[in-house]
C-alpha positions in Angstrom: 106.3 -65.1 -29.1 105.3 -63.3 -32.5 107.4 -60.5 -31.2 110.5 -62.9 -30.5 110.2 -64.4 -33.8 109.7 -61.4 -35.8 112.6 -59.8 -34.0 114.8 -62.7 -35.1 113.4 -62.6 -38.4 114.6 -59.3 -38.6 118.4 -59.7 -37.2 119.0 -62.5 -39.1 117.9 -60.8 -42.9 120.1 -57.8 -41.2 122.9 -60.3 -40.6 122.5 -62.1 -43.9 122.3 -59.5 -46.8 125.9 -58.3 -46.1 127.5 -61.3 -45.8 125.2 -62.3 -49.2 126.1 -59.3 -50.9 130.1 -59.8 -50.3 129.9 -63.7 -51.2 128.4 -62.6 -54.3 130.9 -60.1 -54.8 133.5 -62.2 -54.2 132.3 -65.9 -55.3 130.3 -66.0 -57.8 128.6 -69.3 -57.4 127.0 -69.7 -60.4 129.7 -68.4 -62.3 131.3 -71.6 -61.6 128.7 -74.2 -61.0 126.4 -75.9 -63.4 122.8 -76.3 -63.7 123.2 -79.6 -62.7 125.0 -79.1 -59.6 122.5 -76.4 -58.5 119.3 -79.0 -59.1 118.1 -76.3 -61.7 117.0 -76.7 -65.6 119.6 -75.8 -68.3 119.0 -72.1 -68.4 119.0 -69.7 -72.0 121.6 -68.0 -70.8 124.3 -68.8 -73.2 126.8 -67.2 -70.9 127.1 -70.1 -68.5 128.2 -72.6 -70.8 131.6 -71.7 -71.7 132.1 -72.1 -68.1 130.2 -75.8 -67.9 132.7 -76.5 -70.7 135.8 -76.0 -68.4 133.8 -77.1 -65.6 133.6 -80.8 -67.3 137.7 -80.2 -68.3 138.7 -79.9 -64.8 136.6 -82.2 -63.5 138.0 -85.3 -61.6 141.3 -83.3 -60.8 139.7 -80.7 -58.5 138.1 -81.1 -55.4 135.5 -77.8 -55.6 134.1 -76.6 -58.3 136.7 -74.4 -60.3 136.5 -71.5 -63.1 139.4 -70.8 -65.1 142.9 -70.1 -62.7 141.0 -70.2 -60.0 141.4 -74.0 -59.7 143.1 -75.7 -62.9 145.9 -73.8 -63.0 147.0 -75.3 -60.3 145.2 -78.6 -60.1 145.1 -80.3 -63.4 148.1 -82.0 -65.1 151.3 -81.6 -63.6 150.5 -79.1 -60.8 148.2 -81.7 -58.4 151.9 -83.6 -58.1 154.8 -81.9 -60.0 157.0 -84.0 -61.9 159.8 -82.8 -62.3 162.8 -83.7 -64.9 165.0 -86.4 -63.1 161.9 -88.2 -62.3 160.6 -88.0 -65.5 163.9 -89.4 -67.3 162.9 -92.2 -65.1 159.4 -92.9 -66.6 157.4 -90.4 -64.7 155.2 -88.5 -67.0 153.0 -86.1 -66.5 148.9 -86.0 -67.6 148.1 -83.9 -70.3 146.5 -80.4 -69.8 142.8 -81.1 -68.9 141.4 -77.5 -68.9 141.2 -77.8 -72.0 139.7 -81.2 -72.8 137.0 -79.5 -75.1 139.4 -78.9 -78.1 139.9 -81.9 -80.9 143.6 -82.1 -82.0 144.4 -81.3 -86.2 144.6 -84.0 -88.7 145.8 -82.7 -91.7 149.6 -81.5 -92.6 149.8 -84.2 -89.8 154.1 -84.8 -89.4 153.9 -80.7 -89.0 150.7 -78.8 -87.3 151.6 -79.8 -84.1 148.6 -79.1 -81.3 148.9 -76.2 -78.7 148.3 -78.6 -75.3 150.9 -80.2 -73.5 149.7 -83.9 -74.0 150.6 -87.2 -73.0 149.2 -89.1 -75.4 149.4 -92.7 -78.3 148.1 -90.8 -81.9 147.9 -94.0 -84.3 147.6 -92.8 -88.1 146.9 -94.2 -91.4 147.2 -92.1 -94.6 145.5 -93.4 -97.9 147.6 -91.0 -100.0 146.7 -91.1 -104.5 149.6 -89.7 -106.3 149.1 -87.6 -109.4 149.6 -89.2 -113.4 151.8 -86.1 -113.2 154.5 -87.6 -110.3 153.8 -91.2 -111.3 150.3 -92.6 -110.4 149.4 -95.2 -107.7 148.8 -95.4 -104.6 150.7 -94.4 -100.9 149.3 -95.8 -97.4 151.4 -94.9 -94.7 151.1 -96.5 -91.3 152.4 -94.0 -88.2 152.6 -93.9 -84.1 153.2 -90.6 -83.0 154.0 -90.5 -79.1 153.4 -87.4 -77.2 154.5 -87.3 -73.6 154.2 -84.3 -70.6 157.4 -84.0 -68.8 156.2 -80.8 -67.1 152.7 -78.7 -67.0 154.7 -77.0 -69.8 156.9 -79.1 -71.4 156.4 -81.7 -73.5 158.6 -84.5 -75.6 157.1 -85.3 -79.1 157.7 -87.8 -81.8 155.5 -87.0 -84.8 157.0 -88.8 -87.7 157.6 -92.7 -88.2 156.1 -96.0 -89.5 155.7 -97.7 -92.3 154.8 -96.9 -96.4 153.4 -99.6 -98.7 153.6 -97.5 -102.3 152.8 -98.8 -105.8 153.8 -95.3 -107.0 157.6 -95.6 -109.2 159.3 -92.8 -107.3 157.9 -94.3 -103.9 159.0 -98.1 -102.6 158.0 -99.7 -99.6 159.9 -98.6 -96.4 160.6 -97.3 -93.4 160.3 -93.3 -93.2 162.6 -91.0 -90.8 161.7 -90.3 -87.1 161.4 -87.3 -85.7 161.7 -86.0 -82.2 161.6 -82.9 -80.2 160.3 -80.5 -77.9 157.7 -78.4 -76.9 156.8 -75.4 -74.9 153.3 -74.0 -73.7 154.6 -70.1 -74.1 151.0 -68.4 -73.3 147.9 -70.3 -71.3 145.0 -68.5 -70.3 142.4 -71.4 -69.1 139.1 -68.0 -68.7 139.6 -67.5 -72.8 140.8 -70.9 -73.6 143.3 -69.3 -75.7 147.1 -71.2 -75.9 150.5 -70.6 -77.6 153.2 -72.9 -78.0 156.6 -73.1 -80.0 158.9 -76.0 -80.5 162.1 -78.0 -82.2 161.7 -81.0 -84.0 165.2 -82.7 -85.2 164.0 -85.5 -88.1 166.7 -88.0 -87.9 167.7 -89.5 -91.6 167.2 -93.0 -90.4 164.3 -94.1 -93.3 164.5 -96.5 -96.2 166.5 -94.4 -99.2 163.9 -96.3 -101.9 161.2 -94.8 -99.8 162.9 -91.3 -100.6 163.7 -91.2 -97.0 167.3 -90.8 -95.3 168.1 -88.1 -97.3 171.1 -86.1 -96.4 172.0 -85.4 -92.9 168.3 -85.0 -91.4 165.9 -81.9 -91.2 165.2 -79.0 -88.3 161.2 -78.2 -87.7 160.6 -74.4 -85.6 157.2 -74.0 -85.2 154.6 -71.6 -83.6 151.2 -73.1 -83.0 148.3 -71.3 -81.3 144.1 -71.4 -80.6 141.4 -70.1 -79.0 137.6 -70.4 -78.2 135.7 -68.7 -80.1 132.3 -69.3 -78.9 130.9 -72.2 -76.6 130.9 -74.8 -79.3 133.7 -73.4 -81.8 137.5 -73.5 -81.8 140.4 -72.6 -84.1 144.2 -73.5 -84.4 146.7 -72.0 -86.6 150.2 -73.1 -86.9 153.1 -71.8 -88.8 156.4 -73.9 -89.5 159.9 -73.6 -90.7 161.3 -76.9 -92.5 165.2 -76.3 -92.5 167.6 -79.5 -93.7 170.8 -79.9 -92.3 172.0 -80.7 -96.4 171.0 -78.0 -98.5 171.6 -80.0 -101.1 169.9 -82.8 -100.2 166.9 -81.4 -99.0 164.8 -78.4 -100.1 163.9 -75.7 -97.7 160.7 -74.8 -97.1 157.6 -73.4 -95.2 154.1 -74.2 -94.3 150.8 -72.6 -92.9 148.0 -74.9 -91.3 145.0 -74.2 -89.7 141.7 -75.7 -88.2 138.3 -74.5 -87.2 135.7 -77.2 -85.5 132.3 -77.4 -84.3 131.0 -79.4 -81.2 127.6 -80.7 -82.8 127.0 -82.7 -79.4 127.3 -86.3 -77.9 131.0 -85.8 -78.7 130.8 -85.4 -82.4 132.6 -82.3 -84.0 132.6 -81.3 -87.9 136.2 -79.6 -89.0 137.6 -78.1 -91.5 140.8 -77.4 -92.5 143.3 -75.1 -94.8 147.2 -75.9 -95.7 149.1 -73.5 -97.8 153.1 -75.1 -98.6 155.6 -72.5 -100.0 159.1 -73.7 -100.7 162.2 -71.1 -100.4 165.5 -73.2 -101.5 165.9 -76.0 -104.0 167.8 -78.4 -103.0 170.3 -80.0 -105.6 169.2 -83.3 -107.2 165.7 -85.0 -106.6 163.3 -85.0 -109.3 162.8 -81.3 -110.9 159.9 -79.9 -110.0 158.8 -82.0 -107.7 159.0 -81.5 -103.8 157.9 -84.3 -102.0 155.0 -82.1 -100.4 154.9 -82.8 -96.1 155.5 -86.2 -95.9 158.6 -86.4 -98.4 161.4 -83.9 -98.9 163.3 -84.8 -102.5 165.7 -82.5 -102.2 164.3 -81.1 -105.8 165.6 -78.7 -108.4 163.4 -76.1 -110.0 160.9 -75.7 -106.9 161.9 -72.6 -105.3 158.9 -69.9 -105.2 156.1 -72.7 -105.4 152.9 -73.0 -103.4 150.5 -75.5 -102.9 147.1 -74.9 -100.7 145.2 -77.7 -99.5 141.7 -78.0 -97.6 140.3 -80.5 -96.2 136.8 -81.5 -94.1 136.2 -84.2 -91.7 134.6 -85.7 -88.8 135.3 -86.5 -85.1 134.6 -88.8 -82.2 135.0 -87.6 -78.7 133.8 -89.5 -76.0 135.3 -89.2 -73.5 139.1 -86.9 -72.8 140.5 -89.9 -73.2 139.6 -90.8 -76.7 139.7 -89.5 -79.5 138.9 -90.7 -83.5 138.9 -89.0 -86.7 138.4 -88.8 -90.3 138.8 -86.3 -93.3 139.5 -85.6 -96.9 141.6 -83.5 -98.4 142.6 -82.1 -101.9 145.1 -79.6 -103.2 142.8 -76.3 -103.8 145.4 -74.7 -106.4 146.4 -75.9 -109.9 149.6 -77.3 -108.7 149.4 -80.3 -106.9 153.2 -82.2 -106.4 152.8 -85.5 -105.0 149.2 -85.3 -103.7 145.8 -85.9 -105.9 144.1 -86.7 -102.8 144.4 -88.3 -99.3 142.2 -90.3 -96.4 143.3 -89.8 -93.0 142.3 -91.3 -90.1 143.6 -91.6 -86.7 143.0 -92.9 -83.2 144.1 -90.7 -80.2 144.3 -92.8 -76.7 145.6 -89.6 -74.2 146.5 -89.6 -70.4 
């Protein structure tokens, strides 16, 4: 009997270590399942955790365990049921991109630095805007939905500019401001590196209150690139880069922007950001106040403004809970000497995302 069992023993190992060997080769389990799943203690390995990260992003729309292409490229968002554009134009809209639920979107520069994701997703945002003794004094708040929505794992519909500004400032009355709406289109997405690209179109239609130095001319074109990565389990950055062209030359300047973000994950869904605007303005436009701009959320259409830049940086706080949540706050002020329209502003917003 010792003999039959060792003899078994034996065939089986002999059996086993190839078959071992090549599923190790091949599928490398650990590579793509957590601690947790395995029954095991977090390890000190560092290396696994980028992959728990995208782990916790595709899970719920995979049904093994996934790293990278392997599974949410094909199973998150659009590609577990494609929708596809007819259906769409019909109210069908796509989730947003899950594989990477780890990110936090911008908050600053927020009408133009747009986030990489296709998202469908409510942003609610107030502004608490001080105007400089130099452009008149007071006080702006601004009150804004901005409506993102996935028509394809690629392709998304986005309306960043709207709402409602209460202003005690003399060049600013109450009012309605423009609306803008456009497109945009995932170019490069690599779920291993967490690293996207996107461009897009935004048409700003002149539809605002004229005492709110909105409606100006016949509306404004937004091209933009906007790009980000992981940089390390906890860290990501996104840098965007604009191109404000109006319709009206006259009635609208022409200008260009720069925006970027770097946050931390400090845990429990918490992440610490920072973040660095730089505004430079090609063409004057012909009337408007000289010398002053209008900065992002205005465009005066100002004389005398051509070859000016203004950098801003800001710092802030947000609240993940859960992918489908999201709420923030940060402060920003104009880091040079010239500051337009902007001594300082609060913004806060409130993300609720498919």
């Amino acid at each position: 009997m010792k003999i039959q069992l060792a003899s078994i023993a034996a065939a089986f190992a002999a059996f086993a270590s190839p078959v071992a060997g090549l599923a190790a080769e091949s599928y490398p389990l650990r590579s793509f399942m957590t601690q947790e799943v395995l029954g095991e203690p977090p390890a000190a390995d560092e290396a696994i955790r980028p992959v728990e990260y995208r782990l916790s992003s595709c899970d719920g729309c995979c049904d093994e365990p996934c790293c990278g292409d392997l599974c949410c490229g094909d199973a998150c968002g659009c590609g577990a049921e494609p929708c596809v554009l007819p259906a769409t134009l019909l109210g069908c809209f796509c989730e947003s991109d899950h594989c990477f639920d780890d990110w936090i979107s911008p908050m600053t520069n927020p009408v133009f630095f747009e986030d990489p994701r296709t998202l469908t997703e409510l942003r609610g945002i107030f502004l608490q805007h001080k105007v400089p003794s130099t452009a008149g004094g007071g006080d702006v708040q601004l009150y804004a939905l901005q409506i993102r929505a996935a028509l394809t794992e690629r392709l998304s519909l986005i309306a960043t500019k709207d709402g409602y500004a209460v202003s005690d400032n003399p060049l600013i009355a109450d009012g309605w401001a423009d609306v803008a709406l456009g497109l945009k289109y995932n170019l490069i997405r690599d779920t291993y590196t967490q690293t996207l690209l996107s461009g897009g179109v935004v048409y700003e239609l002149p539809v605002g209150s004229h005492r709110t130095q909105q409606g100006n001319g016949d509306g404004e074109f937004h091209l933009f690139l906007t790009g980000g990565t992981q940089v390390c389990c906890d860290c990501r950055v996104i840098s965007a880069l604009g191109l404000r062209l109006p319709a009206d030359q006259d009635a609208e300047s022409t200008s260009m922007y720069w925006s970027n973000h770097v946050d931390y994950h400090l845990g429990r869904g918490f992440y610490a950001l920072a973040e660095f605007n730089w505004y430079h303005w090609l063409v004057d436009g012909g009337g408007g106040v000289p010398g002053v701009s209008g900065g992002d959320l205005f465009n005066f259409g100002s004389t005398g403004i051509a070859g000016n830049d203004i950098v801003t940086g800001a710092f802030g706080m947000k609240y993940k809970p859960s992918r489908y949540y999201e709420l923030g706050l940060a402060w920003e002020n104009p880091l040079t000497r010239r500051r337009d329209v902007m001594e300082n502003r609060l913004t806060a917003d409130l993300i609720l995302r498919y």
